[in-house]
C-alpha positions in Angstrom: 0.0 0.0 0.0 2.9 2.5 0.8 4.7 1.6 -2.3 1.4 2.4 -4.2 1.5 5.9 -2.2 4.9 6.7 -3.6 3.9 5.7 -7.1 1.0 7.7 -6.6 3.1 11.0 -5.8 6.1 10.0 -7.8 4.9 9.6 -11.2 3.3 13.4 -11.6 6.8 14.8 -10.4 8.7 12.7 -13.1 5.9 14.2 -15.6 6.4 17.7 -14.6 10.1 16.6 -14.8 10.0 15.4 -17.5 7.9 18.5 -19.0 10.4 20.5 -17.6 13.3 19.4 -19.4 11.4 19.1 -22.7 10.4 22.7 -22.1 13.8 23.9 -21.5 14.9 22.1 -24.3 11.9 23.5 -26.5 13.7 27.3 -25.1 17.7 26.7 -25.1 19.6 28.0 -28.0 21.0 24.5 -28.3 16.7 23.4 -29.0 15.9 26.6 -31.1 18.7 25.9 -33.5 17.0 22.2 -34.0 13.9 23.1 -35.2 15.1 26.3 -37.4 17.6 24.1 -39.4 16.7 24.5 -42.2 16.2 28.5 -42.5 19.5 29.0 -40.3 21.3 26.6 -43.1 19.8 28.6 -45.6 21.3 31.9 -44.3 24.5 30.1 -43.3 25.4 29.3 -46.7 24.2 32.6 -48.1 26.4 33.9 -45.5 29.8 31.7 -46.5 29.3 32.1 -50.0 29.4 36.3 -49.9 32.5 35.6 -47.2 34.2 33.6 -49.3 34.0 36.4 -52.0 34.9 38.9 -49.6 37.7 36.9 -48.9 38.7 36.3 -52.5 42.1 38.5 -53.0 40.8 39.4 -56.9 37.8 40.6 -55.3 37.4 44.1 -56.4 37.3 46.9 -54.0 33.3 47.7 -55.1 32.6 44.1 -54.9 34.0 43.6 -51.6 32.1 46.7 -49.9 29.0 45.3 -51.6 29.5 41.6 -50.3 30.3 43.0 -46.8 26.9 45.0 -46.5 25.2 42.0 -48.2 26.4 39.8 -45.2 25.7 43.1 -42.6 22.1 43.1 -44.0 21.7 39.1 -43.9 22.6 39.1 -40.1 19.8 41.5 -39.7 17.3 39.7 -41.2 18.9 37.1 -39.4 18.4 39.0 -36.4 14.6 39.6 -37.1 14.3 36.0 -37.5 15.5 34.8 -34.6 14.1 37.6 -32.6 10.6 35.7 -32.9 11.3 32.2 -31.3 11.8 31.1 -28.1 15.8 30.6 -28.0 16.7 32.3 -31.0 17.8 35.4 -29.2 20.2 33.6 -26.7 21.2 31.8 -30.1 22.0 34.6 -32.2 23.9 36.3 -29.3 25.8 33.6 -28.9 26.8 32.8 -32.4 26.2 35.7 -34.5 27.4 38.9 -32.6 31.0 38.7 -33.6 30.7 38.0 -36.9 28.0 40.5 -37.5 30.4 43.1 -35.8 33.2 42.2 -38.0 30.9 42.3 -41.0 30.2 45.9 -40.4 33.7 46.7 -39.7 34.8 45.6 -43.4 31.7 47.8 -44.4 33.6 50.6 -42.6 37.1 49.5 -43.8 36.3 49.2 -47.4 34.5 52.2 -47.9 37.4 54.3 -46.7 39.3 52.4 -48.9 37.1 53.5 -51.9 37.4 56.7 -50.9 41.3 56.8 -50.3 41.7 54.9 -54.3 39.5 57.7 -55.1 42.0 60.0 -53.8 44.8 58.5 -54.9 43.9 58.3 -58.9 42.9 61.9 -58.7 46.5 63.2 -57.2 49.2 60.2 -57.2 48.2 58.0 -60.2 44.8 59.6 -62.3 42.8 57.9 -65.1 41.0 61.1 -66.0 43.0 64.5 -67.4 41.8 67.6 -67.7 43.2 67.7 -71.1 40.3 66.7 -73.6 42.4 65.0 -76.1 44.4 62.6 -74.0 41.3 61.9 -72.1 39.2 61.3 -75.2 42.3 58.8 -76.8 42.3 57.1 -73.1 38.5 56.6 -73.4 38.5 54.4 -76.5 39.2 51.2 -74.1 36.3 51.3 -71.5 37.5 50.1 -68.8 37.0 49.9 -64.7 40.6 50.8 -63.3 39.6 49.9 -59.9 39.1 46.5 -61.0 41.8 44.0 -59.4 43.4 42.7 -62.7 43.8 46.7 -64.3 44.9 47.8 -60.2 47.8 45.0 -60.6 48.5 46.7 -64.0 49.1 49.9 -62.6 51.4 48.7 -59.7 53.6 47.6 -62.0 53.7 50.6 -64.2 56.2 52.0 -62.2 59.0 49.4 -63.1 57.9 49.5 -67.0 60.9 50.8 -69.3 60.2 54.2 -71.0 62.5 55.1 -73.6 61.0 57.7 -75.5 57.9 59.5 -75.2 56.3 61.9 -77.9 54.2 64.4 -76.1 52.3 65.8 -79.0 51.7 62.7 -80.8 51.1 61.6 -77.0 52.7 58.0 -77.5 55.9 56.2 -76.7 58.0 52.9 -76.8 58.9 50.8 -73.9 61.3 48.3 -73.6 60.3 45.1 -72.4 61.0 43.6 -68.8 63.7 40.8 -70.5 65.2 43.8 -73.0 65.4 42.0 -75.9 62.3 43.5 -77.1 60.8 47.1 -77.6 56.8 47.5 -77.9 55.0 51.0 -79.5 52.3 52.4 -77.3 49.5 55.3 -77.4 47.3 55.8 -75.1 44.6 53.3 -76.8 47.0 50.8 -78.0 50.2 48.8 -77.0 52.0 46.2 -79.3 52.8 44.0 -76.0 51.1 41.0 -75.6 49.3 41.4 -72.5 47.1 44.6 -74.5 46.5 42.3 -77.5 45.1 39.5 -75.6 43.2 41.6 -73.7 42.6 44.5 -75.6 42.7 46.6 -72.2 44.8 49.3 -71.0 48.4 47.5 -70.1 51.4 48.5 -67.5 52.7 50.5 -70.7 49.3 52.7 -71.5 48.6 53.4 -67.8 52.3 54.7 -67.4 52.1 56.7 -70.8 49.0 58.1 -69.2 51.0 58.4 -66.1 53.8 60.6 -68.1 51.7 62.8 -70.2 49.4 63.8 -67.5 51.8 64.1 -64.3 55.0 63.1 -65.6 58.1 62.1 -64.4 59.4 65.2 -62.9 57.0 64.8 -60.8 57.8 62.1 -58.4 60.4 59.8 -60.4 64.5 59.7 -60.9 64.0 59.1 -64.3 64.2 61.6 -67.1 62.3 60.7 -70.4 62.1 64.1 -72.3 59.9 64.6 -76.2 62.5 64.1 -79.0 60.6 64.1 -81.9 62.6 66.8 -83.5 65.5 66.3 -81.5 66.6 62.4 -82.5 66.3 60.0 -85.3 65.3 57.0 -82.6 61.7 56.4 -84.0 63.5 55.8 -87.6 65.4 52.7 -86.0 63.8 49.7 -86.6 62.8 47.8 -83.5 65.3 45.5 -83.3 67.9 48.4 -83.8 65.7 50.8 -80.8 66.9 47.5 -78.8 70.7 47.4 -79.3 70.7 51.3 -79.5 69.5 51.0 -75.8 72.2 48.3 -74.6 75.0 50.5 -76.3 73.5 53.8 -74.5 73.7 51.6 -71.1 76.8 50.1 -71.6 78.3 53.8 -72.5 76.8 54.7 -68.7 78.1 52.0 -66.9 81.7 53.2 -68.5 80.6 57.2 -67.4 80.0 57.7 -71.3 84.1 56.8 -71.6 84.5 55.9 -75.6 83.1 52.6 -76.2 84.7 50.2 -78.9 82.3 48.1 -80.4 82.0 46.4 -83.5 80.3 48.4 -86.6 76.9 47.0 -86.3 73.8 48.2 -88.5 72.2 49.6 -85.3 75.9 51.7 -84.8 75.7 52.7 -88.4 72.9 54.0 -87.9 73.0 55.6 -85.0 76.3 57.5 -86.3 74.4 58.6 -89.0 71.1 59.8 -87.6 73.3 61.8 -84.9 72.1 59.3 -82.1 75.8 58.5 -81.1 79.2 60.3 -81.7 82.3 58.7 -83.1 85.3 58.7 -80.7 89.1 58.4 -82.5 90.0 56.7 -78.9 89.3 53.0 -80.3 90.6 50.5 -77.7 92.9 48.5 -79.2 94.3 47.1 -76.1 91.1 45.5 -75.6 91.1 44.8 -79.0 94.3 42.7 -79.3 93.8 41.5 -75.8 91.3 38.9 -76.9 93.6 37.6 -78.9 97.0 34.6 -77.7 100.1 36.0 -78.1 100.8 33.1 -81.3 97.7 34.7 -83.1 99.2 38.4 -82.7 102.4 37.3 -83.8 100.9 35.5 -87.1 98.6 38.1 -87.6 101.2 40.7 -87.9 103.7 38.8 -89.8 100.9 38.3 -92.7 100.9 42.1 -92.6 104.9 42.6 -92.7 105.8 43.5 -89.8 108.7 41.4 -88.3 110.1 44.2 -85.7 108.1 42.1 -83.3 109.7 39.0 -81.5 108.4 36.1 -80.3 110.3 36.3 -76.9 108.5 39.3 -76.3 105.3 38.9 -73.3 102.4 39.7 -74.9 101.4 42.8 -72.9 105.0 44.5 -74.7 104.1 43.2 -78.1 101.0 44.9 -78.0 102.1 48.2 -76.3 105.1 48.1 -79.7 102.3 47.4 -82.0 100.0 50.2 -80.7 103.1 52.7 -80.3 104.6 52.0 -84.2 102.2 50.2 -86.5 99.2 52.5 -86.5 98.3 51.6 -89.8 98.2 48.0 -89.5 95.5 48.6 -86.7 92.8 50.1 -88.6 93.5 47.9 -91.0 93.1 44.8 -88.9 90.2 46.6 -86.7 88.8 48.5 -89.6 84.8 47.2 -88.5 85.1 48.5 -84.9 84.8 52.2 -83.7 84.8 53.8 -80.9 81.4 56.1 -80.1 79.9 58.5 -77.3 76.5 59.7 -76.6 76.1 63.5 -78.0 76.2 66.3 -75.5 72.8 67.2 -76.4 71.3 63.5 -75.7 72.8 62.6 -72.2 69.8 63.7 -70.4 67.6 61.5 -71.8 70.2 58.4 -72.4 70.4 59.3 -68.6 66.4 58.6 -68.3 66.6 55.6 -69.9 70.1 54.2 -67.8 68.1 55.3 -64.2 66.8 53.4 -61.8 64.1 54.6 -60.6 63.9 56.0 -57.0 64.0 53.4 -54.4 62.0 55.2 -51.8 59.2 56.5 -53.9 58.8 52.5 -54.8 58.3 51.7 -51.6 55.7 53.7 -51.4 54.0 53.3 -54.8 54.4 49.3 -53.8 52.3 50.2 -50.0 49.9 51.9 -51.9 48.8 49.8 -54.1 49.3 46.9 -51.4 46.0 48.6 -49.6 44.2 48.4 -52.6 45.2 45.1 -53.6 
């Protein structure tokens, strides 16, 4: 009878137990989340898939702002949502606050980004000029410079290769990054290969746009003046523009001392469009240096002379050849001159020798870095 007493009592209190478990249950976050599955999984994947383009490095700046108020406005709604079920507010709080926060922090972030690009193409680096015709040759290619792939471009404007640039017919030539080859650019067309697959501004246009609207005075180490009238360069052909440039380089390496080099077509020419300067100071120590002894000696008995002996060292045969047998010389070195850059040239072979200033990369590189 007592035991049926204690059954009596006992099984309502392991109901309302029971009850209150289930209840609390029904309430906790751990219960709400449960029976919302399926709409929380549908705003969790909404969620990850604008993340994971926020998150994507070739993201563009507009994108990412967009895809970072997307996810701000999705946890409100999320918000909304949960704000109407018994748990979901406990729920959210738990899992959602941070996120959410950082959401709207990369709202914050990116729009002062915008805003700072903004800035920086109107003052360091601009895409627009007030000077109608430039801007109306760089409008023929449509294109959105803020984009990731044309923002890469313009970082690496800065280490292109400008050799000459023609301010009234507002284009240029460029050497390429391995030197061995020399491209023709305007501000709506570039011979490289990157513009012809594309068909998009390239690292040469934006940094033609770069000279002709703030130039390199402005901010670079590197000189690149007009010489339309000044030069015969544009009448080299391309391969010539090429070696001209290596010559020009080597010259500055040697402090534009006479170089001896052998009468190529590109010299040729050069010495007769005025781009370089005969020298009479030919280096035939150099010369006759890159010859063995046995070959100077044979070389110089075919031409007569036999005042030369082979007991002599080498370095004294060729300081008595060079001191007597002058003749014999520009005979045997007749394809080899010696040349300098003209006075009136050196500042822009100097712009086209420079490296560019080390510092100002730095910054160009942090720059761009934000944007990137």
């Amino acid at each position: 009878m007592f035991s049926l007493l204690i059954m009596m009592f006992a099984f309502p209190l392991i109901l309302v137990t029971v009850f209150v478990l289930q209840f609390r249950q029904f309430i906790s976050p751990e219960g709400f989340a449960q029976r919302k599955y399926k709409t929380l999984h549908q705003y969790q994947l909404q969620i990850s898939r604008l993340s994971s383009e926020l998150n994507n490095p070739k993201t563009d700046i507009r994108k990412k702002l967009n895809c970072a108020q997307e996810i701000v406005d999705g946890y409100s709604r999320l918000q909304s949502f949960c704000s109407q079920s018994r748990g979901g507010v406990e729920w959210f709080r738990n899992t959602c606050i941070f996120p959410s926060s950082q959401a709207k922090e990369a709202v914050s972030d990116y729009t002062t980004l915008l805003s700072e690009l903004q800035v920086f193409h109107t003052d360091f680096f601009p895409t627009v000029s007030p000077d109608q015709k430039i801007q109306s040759d760089w409008n023929v290619l449509s294109c959105d410079h803020d984009s990731y792939e044309q923002l890469i471009r313009q970082k690496r404007s800065i280490r292109t290769f400008p050799v000459y640039i023609d301010h009234k017919m507002r284009n240029g030539f460029f050497l390429s990054h391995d030197m061995n080859s020399i491209y023709s650019v305007s501000l709506f067309d570039c011979t490289c290969p990157d513009h012809e697959s594309r068909v998009l501004p390239c690292k040469h246009m934006y940094r033609l746009f770069y000279e002709l609207t703030v130039g390199t005075d402005y901010s670079l180490d590197i000189n690149v003046t007009d010489l339309y009238e000044a030069t015969g360069f544009i009448e080299l052909s391309d391969s010539d523009k090429v070696s001209y440039i290596n010559i020009v380089r080597s010259l500055y390496n040697r402090g534009n001392l006479p170089w001896t080099t052998h009468k190529s077509s590109c010299v040729n020419k050069s010495l007769e469009l005025g781009l370089l300067l005969q020298s009479d100071a030919v280096d035939y120590i150099s010369l006759l240096n890159h010859h063995t002894k046995d070959k100077i000696i044979t070389s110089i008995r075919k031409f007569g002379i036999t005042d030369c002996y082979p007991s002599w060292t080498k370095t004294r045969i060729i300081d008595y050849i060079i001191e007597h047998h002058e003749q014999y010389l520009k005979k045997e070195y007749a394809d080899f001159v010696a040349v300098v850059i003209p006075p009136a040239l050196e500042r822009w072979c100097s712009g086209i020798t420079s490296v560019v200033n080390s510092e100002f990369l730095q910054e160009w590189d942090h720059r761009f870095e934000k944007f990137l």
